[in-house]
N, CA, C and O of each residue as an XYZ file, in Angstrom:
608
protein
N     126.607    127.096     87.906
C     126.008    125.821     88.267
C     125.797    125.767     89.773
O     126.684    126.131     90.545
N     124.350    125.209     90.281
C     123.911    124.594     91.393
C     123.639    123.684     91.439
O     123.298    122.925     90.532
N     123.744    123.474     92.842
C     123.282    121.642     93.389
C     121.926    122.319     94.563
O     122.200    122.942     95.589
N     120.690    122.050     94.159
C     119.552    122.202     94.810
C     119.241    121.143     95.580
O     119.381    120.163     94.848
N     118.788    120.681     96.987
C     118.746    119.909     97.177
C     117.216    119.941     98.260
O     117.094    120.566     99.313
N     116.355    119.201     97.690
C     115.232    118.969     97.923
C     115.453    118.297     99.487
O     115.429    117.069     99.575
N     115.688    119.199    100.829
C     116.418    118.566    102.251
C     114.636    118.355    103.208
O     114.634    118.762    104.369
N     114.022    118.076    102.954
C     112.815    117.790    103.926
C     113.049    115.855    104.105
O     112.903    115.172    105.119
N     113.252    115.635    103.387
C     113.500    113.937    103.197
C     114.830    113.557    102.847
O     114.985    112.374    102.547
N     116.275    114.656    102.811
C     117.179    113.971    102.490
C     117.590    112.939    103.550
O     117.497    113.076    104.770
N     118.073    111.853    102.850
C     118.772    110.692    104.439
C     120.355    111.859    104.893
O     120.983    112.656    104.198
N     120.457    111.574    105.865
C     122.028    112.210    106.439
C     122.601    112.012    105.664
O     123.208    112.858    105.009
N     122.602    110.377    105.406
C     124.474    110.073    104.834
C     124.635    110.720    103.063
O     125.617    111.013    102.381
N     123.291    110.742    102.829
C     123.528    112.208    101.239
C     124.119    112.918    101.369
O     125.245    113.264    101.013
N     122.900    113.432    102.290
C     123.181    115.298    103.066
C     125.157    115.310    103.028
O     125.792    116.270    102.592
N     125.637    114.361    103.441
C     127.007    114.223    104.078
C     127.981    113.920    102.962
O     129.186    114.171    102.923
N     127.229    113.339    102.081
C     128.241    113.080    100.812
C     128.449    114.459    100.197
O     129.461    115.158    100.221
N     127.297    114.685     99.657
C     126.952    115.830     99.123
C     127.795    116.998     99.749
O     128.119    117.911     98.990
N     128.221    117.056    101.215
C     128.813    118.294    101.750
C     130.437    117.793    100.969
O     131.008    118.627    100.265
N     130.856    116.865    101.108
C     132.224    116.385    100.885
C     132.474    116.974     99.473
O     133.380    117.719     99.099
N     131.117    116.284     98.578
C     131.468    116.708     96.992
C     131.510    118.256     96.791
O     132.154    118.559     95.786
N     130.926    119.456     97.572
C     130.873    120.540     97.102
C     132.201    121.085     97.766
O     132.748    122.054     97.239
N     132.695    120.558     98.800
C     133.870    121.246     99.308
C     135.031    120.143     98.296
O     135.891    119.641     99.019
N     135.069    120.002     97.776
C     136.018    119.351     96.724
C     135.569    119.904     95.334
O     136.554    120.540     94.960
N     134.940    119.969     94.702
C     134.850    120.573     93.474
C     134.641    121.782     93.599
O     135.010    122.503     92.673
N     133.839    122.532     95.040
C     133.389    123.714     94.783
C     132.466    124.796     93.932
O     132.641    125.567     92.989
N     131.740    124.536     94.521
C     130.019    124.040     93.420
C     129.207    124.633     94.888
O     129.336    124.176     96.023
N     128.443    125.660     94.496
C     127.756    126.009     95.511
C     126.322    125.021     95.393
O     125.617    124.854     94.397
N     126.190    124.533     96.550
C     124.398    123.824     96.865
C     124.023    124.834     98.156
O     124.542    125.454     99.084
N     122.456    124.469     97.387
C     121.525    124.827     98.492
C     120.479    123.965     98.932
O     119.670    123.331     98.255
N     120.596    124.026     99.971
C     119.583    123.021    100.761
C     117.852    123.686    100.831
O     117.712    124.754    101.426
N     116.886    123.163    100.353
C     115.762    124.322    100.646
C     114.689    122.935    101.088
O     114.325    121.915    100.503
N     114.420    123.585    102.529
C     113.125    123.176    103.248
C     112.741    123.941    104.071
O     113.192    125.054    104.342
N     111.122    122.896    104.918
C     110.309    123.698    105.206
C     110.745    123.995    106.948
O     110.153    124.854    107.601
N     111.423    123.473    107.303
C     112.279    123.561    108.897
C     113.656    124.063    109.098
O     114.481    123.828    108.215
N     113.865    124.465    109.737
C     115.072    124.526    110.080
C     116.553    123.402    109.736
O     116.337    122.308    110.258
N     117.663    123.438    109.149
C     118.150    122.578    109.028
C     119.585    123.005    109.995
O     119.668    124.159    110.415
N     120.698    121.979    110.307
C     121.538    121.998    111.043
C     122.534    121.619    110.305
O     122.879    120.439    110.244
N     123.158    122.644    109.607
C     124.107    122.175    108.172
C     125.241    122.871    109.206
O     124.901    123.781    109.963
N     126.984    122.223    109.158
C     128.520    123.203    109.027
C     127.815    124.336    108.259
O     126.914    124.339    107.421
N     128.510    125.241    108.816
C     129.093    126.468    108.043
C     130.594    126.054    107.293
O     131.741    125.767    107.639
N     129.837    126.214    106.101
C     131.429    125.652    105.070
C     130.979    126.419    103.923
O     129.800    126.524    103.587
N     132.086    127.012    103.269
C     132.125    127.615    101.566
C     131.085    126.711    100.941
O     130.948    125.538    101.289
N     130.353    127.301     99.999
C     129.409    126.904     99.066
C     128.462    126.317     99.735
O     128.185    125.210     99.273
N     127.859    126.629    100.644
C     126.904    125.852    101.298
C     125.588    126.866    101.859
O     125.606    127.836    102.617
N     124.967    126.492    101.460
C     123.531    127.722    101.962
C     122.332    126.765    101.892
O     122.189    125.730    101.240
N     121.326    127.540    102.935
C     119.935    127.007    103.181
C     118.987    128.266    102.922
O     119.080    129.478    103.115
N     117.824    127.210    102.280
C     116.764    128.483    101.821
C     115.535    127.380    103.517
O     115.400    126.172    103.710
N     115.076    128.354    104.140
C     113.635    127.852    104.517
C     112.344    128.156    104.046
O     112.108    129.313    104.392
N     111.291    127.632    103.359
C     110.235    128.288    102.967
C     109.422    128.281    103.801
O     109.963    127.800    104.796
N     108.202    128.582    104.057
C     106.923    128.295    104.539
C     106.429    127.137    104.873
O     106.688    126.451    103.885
N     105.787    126.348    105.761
C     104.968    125.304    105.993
C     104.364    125.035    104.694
O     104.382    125.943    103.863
N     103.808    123.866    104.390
C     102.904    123.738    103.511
C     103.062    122.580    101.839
O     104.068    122.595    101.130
N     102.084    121.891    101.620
C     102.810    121.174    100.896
C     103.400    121.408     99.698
O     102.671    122.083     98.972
N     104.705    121.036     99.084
C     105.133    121.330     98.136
C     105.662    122.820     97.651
O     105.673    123.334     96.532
N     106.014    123.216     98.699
C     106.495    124.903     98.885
C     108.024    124.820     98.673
O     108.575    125.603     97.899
N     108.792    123.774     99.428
C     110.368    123.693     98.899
C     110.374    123.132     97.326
O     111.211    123.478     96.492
N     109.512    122.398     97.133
C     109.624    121.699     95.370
C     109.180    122.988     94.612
O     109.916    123.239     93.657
N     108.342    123.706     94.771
C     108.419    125.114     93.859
C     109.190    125.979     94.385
O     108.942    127.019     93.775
N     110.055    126.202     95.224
C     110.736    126.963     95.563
C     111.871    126.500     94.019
O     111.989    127.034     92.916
N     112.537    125.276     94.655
C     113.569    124.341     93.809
C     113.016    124.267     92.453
O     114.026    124.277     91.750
N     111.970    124.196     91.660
C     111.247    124.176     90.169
C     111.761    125.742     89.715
O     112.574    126.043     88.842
N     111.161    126.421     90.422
C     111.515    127.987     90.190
C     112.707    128.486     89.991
O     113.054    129.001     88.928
N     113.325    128.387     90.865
C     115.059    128.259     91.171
C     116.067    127.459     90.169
O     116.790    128.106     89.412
N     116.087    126.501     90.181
C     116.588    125.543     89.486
C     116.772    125.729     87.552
O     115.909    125.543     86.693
N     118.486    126.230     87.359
C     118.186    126.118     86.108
C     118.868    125.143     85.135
O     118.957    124.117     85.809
N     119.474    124.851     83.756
C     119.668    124.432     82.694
C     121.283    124.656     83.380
O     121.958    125.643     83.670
N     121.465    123.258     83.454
C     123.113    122.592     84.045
C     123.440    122.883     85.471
O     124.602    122.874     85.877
N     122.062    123.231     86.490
C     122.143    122.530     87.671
C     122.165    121.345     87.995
O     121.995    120.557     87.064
N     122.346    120.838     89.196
C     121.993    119.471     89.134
C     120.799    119.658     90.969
O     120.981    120.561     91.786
N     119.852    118.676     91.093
C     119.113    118.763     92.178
C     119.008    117.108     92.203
O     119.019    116.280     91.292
N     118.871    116.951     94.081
C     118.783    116.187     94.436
C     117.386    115.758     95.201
O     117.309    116.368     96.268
N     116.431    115.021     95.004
C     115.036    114.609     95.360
C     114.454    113.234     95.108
O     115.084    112.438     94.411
N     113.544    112.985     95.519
C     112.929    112.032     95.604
C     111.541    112.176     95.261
O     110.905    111.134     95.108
N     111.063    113.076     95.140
C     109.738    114.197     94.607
C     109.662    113.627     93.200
O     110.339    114.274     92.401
N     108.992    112.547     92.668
C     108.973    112.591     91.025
C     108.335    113.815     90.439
O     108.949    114.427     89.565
N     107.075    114.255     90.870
C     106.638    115.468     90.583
C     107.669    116.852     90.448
O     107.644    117.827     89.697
N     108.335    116.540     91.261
C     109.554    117.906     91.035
C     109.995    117.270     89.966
O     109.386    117.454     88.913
N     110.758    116.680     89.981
C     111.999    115.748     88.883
C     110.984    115.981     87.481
O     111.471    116.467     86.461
N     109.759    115.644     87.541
C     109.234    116.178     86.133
C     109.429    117.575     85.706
O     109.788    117.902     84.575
N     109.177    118.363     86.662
C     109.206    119.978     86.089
C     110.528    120.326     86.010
O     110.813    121.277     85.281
N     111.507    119.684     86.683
C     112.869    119.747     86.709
C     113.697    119.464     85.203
O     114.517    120.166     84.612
N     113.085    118.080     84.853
C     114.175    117.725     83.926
C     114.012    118.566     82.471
O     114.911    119.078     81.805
N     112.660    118.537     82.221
C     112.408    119.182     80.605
C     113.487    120.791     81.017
O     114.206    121.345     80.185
N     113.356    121.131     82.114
C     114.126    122.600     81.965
C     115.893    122.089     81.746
O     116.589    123.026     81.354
N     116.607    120.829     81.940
C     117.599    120.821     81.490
C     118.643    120.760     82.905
O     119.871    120.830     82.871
N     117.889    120.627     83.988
C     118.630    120.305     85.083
C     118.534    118.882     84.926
O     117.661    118.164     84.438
N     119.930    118.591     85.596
C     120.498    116.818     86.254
C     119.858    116.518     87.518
O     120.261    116.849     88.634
N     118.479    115.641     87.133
C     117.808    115.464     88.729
C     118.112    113.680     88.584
O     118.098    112.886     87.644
N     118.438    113.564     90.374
C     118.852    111.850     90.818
C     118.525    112.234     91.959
O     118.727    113.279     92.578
N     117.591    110.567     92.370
C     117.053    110.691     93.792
C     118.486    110.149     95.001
O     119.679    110.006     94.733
N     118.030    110.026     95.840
C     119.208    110.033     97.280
C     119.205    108.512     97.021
O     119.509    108.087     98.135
N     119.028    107.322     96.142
C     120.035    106.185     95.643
C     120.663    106.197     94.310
O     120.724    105.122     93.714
N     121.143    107.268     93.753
C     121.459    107.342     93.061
C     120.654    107.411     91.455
O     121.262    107.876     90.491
N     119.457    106.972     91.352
C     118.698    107.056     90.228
C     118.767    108.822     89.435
O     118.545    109.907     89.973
N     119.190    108.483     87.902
C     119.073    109.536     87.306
C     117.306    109.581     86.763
O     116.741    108.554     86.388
N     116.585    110.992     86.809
C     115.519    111.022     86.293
C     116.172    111.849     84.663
O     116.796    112.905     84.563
N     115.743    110.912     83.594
C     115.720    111.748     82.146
C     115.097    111.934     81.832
O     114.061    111.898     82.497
N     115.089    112.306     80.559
C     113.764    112.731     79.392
C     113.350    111.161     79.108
O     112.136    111.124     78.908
N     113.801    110.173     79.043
C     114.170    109.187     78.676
C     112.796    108.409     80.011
O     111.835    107.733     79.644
N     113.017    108.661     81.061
C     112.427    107.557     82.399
C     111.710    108.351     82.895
O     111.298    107.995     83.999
N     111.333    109.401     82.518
C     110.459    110.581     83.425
C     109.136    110.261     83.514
O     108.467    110.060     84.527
N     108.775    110.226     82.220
C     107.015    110.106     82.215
C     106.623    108.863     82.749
O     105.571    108.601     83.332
N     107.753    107.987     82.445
C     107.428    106.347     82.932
C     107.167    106.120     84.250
O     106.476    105.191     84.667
N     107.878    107.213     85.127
C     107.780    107.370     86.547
C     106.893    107.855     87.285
O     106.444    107.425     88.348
N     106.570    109.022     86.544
C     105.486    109.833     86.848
C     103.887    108.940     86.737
O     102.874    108.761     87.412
N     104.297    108.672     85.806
C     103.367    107.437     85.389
C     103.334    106.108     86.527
O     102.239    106.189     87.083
N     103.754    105.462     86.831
C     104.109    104.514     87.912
C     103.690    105.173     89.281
O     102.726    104.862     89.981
N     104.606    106.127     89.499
C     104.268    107.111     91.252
C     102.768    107.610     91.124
O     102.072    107.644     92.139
N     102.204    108.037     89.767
C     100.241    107.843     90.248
C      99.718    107.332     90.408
O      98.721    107.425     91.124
N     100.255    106.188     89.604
C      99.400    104.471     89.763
C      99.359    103.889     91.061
O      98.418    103.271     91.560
N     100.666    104.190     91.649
C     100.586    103.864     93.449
C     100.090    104.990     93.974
O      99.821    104.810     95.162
N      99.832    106.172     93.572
C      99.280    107.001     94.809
C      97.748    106.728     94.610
O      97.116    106.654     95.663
N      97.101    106.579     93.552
C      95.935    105.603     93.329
C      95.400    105.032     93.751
O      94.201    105.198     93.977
N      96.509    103.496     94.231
C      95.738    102.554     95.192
C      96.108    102.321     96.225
O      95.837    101.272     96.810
N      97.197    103.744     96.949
C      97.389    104.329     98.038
C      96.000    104.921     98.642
O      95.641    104.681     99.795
N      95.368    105.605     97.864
C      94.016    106.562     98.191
C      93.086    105.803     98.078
O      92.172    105.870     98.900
N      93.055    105.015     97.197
C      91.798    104.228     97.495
C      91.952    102.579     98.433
O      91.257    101.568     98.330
N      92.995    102.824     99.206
C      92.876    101.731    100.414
C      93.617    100.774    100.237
O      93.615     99.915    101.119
N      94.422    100.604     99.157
C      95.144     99.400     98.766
C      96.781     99.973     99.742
O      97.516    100.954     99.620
N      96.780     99.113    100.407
C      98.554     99.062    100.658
C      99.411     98.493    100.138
O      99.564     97.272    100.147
N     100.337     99.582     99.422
C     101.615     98.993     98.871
C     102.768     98.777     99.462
O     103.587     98.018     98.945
N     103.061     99.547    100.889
C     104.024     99.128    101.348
C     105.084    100.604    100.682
O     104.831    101.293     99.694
N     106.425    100.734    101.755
C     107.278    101.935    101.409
C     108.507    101.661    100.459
O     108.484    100.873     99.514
N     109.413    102.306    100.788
C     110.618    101.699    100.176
C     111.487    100.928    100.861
O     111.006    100.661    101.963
N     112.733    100.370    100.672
C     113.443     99.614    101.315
C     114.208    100.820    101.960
O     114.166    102.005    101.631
N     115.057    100.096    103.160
C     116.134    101.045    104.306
C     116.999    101.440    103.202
O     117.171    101.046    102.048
N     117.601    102.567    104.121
C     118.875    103.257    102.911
C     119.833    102.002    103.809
O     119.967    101.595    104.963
N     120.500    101.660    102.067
C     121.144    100.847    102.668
C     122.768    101.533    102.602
O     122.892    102.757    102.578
N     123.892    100.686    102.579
C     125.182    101.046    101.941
C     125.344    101.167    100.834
O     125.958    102.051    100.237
N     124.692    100.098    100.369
C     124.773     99.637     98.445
C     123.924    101.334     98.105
O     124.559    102.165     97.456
N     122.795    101.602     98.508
C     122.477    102.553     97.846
C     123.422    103.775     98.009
O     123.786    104.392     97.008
N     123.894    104.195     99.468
C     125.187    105.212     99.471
C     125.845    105.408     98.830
O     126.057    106.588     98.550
N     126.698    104.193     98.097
C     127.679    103.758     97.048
C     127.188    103.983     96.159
O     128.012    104.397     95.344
N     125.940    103.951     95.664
C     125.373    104.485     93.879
C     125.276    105.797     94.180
O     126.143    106.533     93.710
N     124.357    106.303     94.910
C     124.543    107.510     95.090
C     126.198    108.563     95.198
O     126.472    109.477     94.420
N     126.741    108.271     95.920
C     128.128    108.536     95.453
C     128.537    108.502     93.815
O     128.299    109.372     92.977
N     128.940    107.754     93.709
C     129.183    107.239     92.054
C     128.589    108.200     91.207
O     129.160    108.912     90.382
N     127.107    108.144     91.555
C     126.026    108.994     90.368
C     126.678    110.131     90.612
O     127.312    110.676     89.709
N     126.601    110.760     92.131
C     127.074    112.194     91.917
C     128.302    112.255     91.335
O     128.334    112.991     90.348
N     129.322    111.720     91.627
C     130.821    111.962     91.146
C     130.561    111.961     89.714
O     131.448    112.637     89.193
N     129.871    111.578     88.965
C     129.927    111.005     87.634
C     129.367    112.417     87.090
O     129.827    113.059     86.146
N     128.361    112.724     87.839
C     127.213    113.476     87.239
C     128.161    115.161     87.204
O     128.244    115.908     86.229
N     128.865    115.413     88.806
C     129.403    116.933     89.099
C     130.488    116.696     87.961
O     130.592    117.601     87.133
N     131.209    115.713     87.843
C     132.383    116.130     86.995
C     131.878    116.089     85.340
O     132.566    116.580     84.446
N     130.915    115.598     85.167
C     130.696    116.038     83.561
C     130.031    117.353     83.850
O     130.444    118.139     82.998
N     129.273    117.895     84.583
C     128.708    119.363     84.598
C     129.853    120.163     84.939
O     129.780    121.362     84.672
N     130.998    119.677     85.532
C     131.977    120.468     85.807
C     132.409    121.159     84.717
O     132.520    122.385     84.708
N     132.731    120.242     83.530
C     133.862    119.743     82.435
C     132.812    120.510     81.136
O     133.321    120.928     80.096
N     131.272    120.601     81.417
C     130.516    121.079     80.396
C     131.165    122.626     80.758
O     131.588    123.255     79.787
N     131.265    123.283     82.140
C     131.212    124.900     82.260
C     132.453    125.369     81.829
O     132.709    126.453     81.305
N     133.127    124.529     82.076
C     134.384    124.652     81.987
C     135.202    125.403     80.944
O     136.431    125.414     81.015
């Protein structure tokens, strides 16, 4: 088992949870983007850099990514190619993407990129707040220890 983590848009305080949870369960993640990142050197911890260009870390991570990983993104487009393969994908507030909410999303994130492109402003997301830190936490704890407990 891996923790992939879609790092071009992670917020810090993930990035930071996320280091805590792998040095406690011990669960190798990898961070894969298109820059340079400034991660500790700590057990289980590695960075992939790909190429410039769009959507080069999300197929890096699609490719990579298998059946009882878990990945972390905000990419619905990844999270689609992600979940049917059987990886645990949740964005950086904690949201699980399933088989269950996938298409609904995918579905929704075109509809705004839609009347994103054709001139309509929708406006972004809200600040990372605490409350979202705290789900995010939770989700992961919830999520590593049942993938733990499946390998086990």
């Amino acid at each position: 088992m891996k923790i992939w983590v879609d790092a071009d848009a992670c917020p810090g305080p993930v990035r930071d949870i996320l280091l805590r949870a792998v040095q406690r369960v011990k669960v190798p993640i990898v961070f894969v983007a298109n820059k340079p990142l400034a991660l500790p050197r700590l057990a289980y911890v590695s960075t992939v850099q790909v190429g410039a260009g769009l959507d080069v870390a999300d197929r890096h991570i699609a490719t990579s990514a298998e059946k009882g990983d878990l990945a972390v993104t905000q990419d619905i487009p990844l999270a689609a190619l992600l979940v049917p393969k059987g990886v645990v994908v949740m964005d950086p507030r904690g949201e699980l993407f399933t088989p269950e909410n996938i298409d609904e999303r995918l579905s929704v994130r075109n509809f705004m990129q839609e009347l994103r492109d054709s001139g309509v402003t929708t406006g972004g997301p809200s600040g990372f707040s605490q409350q979202d830190r705290q789900q995010f936490a939770a989700t992961l704890d919830r999520e590593l220890t049942r993938l733990v407990k499946q390998q086990g």
